[in-house]
MDAnalysis code that builds the backbone (N, CA, C; Angstrom):
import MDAnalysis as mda
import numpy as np

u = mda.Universe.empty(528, n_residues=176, atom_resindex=np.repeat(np.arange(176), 3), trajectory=True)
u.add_TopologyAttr("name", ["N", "CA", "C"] * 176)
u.add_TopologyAttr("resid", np.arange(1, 177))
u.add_TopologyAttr("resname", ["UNK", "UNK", "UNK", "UNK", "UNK", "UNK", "UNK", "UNK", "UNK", "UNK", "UNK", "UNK", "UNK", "UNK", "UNK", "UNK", "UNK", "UNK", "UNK", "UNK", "UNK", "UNK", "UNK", "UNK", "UNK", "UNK", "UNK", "UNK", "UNK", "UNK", "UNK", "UNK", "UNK", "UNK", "UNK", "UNK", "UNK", "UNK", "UNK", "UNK", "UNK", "UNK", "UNK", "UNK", "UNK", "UNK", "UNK", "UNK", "UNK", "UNK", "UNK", "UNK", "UNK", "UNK", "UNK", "UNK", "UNK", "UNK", "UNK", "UNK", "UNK", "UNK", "UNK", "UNK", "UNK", "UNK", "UNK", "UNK", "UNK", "UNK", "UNK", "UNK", "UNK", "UNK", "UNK", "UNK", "UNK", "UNK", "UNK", "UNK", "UNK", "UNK", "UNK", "UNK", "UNK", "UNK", "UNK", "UNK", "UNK", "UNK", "UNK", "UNK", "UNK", "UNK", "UNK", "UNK", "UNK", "UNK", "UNK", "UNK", "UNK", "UNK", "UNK", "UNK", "UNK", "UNK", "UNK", "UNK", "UNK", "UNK", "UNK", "UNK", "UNK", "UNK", "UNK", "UNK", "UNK", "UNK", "UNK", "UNK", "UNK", "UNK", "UNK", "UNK", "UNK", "UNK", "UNK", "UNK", "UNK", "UNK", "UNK", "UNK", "UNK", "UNK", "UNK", "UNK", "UNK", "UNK", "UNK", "UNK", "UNK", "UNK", "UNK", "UNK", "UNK", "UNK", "UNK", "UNK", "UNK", "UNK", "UNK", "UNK", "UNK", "UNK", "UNK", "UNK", "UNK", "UNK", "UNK", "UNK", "UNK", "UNK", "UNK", "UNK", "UNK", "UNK", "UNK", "UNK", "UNK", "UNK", "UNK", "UNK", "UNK", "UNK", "UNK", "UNK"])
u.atoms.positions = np.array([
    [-19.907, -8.826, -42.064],
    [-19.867, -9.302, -40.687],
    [-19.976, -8.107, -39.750],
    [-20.480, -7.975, -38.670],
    [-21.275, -6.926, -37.823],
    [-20.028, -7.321, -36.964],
    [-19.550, -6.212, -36.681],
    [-18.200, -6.471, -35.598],
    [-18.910, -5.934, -34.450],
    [-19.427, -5.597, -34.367],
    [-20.146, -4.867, -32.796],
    [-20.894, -5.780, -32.207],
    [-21.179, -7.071, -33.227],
    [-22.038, -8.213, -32.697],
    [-21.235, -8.914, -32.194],
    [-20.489, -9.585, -32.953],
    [-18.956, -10.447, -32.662],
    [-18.253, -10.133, -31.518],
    [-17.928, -8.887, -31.146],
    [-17.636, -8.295, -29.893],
    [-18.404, -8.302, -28.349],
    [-19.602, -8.473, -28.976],
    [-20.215, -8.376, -28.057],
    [-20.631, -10.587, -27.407],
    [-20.695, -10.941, -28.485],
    [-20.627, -12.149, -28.106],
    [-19.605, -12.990, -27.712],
    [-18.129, -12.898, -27.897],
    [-16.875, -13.051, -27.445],
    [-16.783, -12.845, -25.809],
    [-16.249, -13.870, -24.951],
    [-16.398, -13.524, -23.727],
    [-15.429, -12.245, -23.205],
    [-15.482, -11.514, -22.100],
    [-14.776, -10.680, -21.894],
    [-13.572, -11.312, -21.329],
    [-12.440, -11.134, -21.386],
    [-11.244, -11.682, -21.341],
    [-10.852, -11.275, -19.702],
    [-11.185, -9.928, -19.427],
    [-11.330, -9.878, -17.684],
    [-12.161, -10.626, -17.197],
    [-12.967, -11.046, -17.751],
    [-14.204, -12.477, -17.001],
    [-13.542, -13.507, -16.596],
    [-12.573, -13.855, -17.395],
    [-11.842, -15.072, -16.941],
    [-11.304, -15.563, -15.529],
    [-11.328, -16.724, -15.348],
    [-11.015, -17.048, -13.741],
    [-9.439, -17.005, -14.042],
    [-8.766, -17.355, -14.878],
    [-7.450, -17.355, -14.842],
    [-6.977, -15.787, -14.963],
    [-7.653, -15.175, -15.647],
    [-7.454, -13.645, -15.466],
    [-7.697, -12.915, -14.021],
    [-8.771, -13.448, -13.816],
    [-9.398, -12.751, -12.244],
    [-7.800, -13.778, -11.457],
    [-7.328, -14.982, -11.494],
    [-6.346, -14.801, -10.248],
    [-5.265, -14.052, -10.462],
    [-4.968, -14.022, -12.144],
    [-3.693, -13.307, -11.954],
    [-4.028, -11.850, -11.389],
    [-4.529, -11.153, -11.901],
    [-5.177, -9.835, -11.156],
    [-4.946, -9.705, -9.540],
    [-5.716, -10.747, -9.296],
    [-5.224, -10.641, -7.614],
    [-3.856, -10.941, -7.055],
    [-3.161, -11.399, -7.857],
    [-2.241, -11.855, -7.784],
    [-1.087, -10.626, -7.304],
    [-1.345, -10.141, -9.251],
    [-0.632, -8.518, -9.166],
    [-0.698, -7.819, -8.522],
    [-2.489, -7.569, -7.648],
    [-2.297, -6.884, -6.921],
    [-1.592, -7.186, -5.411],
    [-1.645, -8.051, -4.844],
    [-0.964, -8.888, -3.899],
    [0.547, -8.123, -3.548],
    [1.052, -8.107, -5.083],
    [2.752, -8.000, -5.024],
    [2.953, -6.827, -5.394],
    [1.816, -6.175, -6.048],
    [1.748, -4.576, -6.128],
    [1.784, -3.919, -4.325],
    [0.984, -4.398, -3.799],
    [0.944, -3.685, -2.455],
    [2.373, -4.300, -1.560],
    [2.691, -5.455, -1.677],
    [3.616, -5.458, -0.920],
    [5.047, -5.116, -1.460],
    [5.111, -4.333, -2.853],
    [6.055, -4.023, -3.201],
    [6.370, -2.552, -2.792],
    [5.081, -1.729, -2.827],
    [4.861, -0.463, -1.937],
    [5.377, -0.410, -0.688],
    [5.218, -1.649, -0.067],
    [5.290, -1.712, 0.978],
    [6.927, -1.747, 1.693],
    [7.426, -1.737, 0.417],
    [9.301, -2.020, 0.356],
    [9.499, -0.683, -0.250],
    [8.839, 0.194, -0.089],
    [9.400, 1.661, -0.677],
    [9.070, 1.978, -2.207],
    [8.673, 0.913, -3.491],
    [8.710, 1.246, -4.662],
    [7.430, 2.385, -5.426],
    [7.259, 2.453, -6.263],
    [6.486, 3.415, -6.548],
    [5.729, 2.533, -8.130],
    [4.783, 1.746, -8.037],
    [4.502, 0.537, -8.878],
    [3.909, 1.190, -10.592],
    [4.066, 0.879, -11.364],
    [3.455, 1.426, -12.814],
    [3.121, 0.386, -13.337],
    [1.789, 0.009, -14.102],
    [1.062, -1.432, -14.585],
    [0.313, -0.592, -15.881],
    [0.391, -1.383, -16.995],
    [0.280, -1.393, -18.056],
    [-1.266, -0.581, -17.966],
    [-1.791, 0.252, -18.807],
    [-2.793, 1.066, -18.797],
    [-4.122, 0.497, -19.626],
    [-3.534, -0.385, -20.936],
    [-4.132, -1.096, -21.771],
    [-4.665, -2.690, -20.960],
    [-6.060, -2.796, -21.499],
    [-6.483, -3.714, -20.864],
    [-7.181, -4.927, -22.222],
    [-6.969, -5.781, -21.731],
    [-7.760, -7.160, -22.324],
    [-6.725, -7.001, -24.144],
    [-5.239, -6.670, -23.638],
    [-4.717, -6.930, -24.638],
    [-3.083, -7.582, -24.058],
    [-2.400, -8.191, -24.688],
    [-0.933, -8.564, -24.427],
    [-0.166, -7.446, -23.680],
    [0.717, -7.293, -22.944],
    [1.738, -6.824, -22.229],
    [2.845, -7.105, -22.557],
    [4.147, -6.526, -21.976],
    [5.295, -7.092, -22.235],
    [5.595, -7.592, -20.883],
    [5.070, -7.135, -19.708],
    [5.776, -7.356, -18.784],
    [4.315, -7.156, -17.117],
    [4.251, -7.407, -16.366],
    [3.121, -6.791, -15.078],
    [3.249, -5.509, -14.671],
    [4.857, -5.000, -14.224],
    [4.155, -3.912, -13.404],
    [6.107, -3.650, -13.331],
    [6.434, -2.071, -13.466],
    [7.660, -1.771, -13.726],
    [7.504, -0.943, -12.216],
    [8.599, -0.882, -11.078],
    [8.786, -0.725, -10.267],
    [10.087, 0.407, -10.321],
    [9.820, 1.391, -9.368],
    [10.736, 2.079, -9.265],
    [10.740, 2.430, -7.392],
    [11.965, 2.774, -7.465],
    [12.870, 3.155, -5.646],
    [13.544, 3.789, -5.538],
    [13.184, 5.371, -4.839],
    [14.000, 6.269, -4.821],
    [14.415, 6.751, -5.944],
    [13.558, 6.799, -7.154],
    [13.918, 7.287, -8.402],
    [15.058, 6.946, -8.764],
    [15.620, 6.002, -7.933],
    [17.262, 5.081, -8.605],
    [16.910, 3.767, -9.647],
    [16.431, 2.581, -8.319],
    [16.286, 1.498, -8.763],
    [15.170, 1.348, -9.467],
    [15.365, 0.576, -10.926],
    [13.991, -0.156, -11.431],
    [14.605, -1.190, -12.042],
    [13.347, -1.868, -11.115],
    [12.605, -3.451, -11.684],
    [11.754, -4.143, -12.671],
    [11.904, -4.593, -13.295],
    [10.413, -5.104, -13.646],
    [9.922, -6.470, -12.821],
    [8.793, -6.452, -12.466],
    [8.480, -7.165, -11.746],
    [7.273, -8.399, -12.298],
    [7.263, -9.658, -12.520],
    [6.439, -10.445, -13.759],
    [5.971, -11.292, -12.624],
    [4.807, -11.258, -12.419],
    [4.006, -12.248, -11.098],
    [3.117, -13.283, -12.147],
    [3.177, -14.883, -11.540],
    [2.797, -15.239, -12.187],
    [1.891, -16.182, -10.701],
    [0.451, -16.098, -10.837],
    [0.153, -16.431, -9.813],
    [-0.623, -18.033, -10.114],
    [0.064, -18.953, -9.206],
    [0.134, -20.001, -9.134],
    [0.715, -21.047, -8.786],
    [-0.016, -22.069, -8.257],
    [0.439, -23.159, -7.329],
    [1.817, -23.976, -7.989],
    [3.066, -24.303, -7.425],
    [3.853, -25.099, -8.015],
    [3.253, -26.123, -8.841],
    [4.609, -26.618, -9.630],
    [3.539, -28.373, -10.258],
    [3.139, -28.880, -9.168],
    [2.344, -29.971, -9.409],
    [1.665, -30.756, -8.287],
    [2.734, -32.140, -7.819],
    [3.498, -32.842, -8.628],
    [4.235, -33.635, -8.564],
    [5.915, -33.642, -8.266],
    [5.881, -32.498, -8.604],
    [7.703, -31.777, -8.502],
    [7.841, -30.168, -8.028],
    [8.804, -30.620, -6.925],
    [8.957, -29.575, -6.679],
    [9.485, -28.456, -7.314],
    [9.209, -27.998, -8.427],
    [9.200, -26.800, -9.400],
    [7.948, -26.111, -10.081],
    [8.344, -24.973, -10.300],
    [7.379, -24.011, -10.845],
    [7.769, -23.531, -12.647],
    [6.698, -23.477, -13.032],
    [7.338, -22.954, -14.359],
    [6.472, -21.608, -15.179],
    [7.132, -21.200, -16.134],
    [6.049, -20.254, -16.797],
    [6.454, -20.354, -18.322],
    [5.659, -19.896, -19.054],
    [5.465, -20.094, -20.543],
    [6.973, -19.701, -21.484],
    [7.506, -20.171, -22.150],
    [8.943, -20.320, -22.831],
    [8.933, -19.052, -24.318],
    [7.545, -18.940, -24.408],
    [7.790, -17.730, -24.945],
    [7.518, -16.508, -24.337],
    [7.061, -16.254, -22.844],
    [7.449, -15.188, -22.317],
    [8.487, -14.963, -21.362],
    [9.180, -16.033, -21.480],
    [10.654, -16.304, -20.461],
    [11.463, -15.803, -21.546],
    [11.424, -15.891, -23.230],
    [11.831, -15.430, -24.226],
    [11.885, -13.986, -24.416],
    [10.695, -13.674, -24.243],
    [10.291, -11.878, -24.031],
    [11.108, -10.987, -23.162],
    [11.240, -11.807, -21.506],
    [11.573, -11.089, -20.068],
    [13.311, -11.384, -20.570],
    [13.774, -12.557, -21.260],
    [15.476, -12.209, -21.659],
    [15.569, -11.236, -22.340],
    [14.872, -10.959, -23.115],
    [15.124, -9.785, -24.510],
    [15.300, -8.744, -23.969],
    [13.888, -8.266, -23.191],
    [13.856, -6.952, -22.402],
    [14.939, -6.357, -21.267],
    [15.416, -7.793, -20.586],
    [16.546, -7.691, -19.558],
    [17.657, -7.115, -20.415],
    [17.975, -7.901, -21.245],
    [18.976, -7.801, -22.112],
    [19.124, -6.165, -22.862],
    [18.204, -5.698, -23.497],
    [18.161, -4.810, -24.454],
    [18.030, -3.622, -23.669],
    [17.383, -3.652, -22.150],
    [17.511, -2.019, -21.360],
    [18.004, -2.129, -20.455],
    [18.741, -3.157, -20.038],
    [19.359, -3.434, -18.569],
    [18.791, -3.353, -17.596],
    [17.466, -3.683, -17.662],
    [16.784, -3.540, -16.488],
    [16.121, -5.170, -16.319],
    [16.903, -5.252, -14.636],
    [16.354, -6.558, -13.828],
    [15.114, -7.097, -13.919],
    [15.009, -8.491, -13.707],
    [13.601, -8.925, -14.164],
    [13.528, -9.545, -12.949],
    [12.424, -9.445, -12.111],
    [12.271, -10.804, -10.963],
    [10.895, -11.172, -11.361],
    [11.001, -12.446, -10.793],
    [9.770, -13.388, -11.432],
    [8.769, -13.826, -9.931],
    [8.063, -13.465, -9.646],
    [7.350, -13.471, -8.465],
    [6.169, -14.587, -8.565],
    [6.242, -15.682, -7.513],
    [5.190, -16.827, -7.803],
    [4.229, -16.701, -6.401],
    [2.958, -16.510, -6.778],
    [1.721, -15.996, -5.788],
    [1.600, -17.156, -5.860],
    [1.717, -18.559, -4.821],
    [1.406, -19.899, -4.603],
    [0.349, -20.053, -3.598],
    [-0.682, -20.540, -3.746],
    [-1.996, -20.403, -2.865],
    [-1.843, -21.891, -2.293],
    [-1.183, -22.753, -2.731],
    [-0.833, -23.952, -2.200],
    [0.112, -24.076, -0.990],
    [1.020, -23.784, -1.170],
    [2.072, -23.022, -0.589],
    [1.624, -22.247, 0.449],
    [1.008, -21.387, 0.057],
    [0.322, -20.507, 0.957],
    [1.874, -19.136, 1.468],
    [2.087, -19.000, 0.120],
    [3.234, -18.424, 0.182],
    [3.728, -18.018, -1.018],
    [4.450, -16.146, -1.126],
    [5.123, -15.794, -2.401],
    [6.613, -16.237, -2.345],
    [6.657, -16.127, -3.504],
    [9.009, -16.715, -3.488],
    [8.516, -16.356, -5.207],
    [10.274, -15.960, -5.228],
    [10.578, -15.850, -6.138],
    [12.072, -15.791, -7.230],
    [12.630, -15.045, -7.808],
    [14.173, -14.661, -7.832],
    [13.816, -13.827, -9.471],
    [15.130, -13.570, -9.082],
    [15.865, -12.735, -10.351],
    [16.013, -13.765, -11.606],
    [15.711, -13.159, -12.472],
    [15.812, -14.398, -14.079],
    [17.162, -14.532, -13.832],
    [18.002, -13.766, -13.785],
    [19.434, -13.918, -13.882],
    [19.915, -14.900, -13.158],
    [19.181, -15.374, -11.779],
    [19.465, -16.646, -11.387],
    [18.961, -17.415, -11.509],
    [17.489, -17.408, -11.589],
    [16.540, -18.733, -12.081],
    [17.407, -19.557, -13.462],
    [18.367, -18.628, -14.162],
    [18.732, -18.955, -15.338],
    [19.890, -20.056, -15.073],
    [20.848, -19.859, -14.017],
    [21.933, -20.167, -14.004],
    [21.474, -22.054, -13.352],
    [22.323, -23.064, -14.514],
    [22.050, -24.509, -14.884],
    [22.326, -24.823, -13.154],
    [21.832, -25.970, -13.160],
    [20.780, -26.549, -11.759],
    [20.898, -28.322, -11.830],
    [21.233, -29.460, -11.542],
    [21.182, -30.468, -11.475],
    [20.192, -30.693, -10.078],
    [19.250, -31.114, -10.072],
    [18.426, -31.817, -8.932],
    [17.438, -32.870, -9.110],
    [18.011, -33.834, -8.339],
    [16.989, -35.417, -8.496],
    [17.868, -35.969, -9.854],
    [18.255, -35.580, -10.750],
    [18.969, -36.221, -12.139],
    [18.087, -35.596, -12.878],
    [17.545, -33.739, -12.664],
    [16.580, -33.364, -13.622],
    [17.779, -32.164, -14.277],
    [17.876, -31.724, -14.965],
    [18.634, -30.597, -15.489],
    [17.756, -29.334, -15.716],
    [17.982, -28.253, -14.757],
    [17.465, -26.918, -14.714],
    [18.181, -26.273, -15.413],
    [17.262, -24.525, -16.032],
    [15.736, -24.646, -16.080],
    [15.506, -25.689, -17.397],
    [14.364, -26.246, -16.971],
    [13.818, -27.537, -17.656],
    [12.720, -26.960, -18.620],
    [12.573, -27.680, -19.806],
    [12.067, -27.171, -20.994],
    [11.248, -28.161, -21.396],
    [9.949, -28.561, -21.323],
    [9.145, -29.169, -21.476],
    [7.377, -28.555, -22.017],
    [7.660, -29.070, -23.024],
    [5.702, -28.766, -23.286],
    [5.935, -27.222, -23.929],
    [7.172, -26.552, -24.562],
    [6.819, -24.490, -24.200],
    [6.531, -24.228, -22.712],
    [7.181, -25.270, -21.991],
    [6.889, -24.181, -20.459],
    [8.495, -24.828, -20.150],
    [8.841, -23.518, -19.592],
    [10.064, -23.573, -18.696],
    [10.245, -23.293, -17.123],
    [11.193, -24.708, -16.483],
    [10.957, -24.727, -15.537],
    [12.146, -24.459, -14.116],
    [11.462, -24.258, -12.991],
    [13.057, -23.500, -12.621],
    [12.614, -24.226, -11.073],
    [13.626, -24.972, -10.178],
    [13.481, -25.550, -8.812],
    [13.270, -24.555, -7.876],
    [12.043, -25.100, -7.113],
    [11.939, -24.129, -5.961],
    [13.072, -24.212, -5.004],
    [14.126, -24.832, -4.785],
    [15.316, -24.699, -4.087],
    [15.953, -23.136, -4.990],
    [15.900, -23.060, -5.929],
    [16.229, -21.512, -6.374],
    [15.008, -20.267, -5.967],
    [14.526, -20.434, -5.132],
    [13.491, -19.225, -5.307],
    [13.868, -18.518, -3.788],
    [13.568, -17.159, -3.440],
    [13.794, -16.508, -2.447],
    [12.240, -16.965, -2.035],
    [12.121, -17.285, -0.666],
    [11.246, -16.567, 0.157],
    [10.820, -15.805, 0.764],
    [9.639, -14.938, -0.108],
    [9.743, -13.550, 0.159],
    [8.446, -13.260, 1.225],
    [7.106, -14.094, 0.841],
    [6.145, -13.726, 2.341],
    [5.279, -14.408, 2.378],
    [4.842, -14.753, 3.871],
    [3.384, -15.316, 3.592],
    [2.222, -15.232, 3.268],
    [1.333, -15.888, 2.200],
    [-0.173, -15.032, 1.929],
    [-0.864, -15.100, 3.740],
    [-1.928, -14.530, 3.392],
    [-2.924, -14.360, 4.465],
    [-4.237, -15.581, 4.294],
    [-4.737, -15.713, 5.454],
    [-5.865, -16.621, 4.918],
    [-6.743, -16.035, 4.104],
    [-6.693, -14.977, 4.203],
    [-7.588, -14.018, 3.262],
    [-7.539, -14.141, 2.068],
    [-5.907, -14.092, 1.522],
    [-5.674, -14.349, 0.296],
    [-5.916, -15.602, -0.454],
    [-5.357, -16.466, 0.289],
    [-5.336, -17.791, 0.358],
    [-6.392, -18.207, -0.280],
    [-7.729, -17.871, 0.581],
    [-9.295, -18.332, 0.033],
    [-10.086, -17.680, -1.307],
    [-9.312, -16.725, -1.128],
    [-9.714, -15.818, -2.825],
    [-8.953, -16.680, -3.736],
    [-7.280, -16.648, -3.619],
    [-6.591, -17.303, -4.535],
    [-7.651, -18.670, -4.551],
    [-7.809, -19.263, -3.872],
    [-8.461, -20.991, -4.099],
    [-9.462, -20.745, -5.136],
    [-10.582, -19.937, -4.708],
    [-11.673, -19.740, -5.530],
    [-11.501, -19.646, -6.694],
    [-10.482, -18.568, -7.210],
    [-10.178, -18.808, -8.385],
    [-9.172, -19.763, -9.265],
    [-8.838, -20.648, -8.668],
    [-7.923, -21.718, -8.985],
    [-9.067, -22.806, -10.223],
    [-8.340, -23.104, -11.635],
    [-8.746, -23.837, -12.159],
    [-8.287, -25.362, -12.096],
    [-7.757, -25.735, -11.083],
    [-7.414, -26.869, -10.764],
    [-8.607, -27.980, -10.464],
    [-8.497, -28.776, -10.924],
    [-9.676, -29.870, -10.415],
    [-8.786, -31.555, -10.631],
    [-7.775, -31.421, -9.401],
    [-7.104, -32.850, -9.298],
    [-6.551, -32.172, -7.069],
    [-6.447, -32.875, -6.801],
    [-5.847, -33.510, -5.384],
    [-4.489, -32.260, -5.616],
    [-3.969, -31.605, -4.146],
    [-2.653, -31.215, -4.787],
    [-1.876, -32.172, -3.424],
    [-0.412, -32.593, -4.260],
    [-0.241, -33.269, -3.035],
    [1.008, -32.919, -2.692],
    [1.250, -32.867, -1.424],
    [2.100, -32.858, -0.753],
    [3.706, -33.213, -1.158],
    [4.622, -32.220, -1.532],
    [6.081, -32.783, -1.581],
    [7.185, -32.808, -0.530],
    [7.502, -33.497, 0.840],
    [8.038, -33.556, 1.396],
    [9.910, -33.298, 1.322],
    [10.025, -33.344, 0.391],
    [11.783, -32.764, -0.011],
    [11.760, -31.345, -0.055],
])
């Protein structure tokens, strides 16, 4: 088998539209994390797994890790979720170096970032008669009544984020 062929016929994994938003995404919360004093570091290796987006440091004191996951809430409930085996990963890592995890959601729906600390996204949640964080499908889910609001996108962003959105249903409106 000709691996140089195989390689070459395999799509490029930065091609991806779900890749291209998270990208913009990162960068989004990369600049406005600068913009709060930090000094940002993002994985060097490309078109392979990570442990984490982008490790943040402040004043050579504080570090973060910072995990952006860019995308519109569910469409039906007001919550957001992300994958249960890398909510698995971001406990381990919290756990094993003591270093804070915040979970940053680039919402183009919304038209707005929010986010929080795992350490609170974690802590149990009753809302509507749903029990938080909610565990459904390998995705875990956490109420946007727990999330900080941290800024507004720009229309700028906004229309890039859309473009690359693989959504193809109505998003609708949650009034609560």
């Amino acid at each position: 088998m000709d691996m140089n062929n195989m390689a070459m016929n395999q799509p490029n994994w930065q091609q991806k539209l779900t890749v291209k938003k998270g990208n913009l995404g990162e960068e989004i919360i990369s600049r406005f994390l600068e913009r709060k004093g930090y000094v940002i570091y993002s994985p060097e290796t490309k078109n392979k797994a990570h442990a984490f987006d982008r490790l943040a440091i402040k004043d050579k004191e504080q570090i973060i890790i910072a995990e952006i996951k860019t995308k519109a809430r569910r469409n039906k409930y007001a919550d957001t979720g992300i994958d249960k085996r890398n909510y698995d990963q971001y406990i381990k890592i919290q756990n094993k170096y003591n270093i804070p995890v915040f979970i940053f959601f680039v919402d183009e729906m919304l038209k707005k970032i929010y986010g929080n600390w795992l350490s609170k996204l974690i802590i149990p949640i009753i809302i509507e008669g749903k029990q938080y964080p909610l565990i459904l499908n390998n995705i875990i889910y956490f109420p946007l009544v727990n999330m900080i609001n941290i800024a507004e996108l720009s229309e700028q962003q906004i229309t890039e984020l859309k473009k690359l959105s693989n959504r193809n249903y109505e998003y609708i409106e949650i009034t609560k």
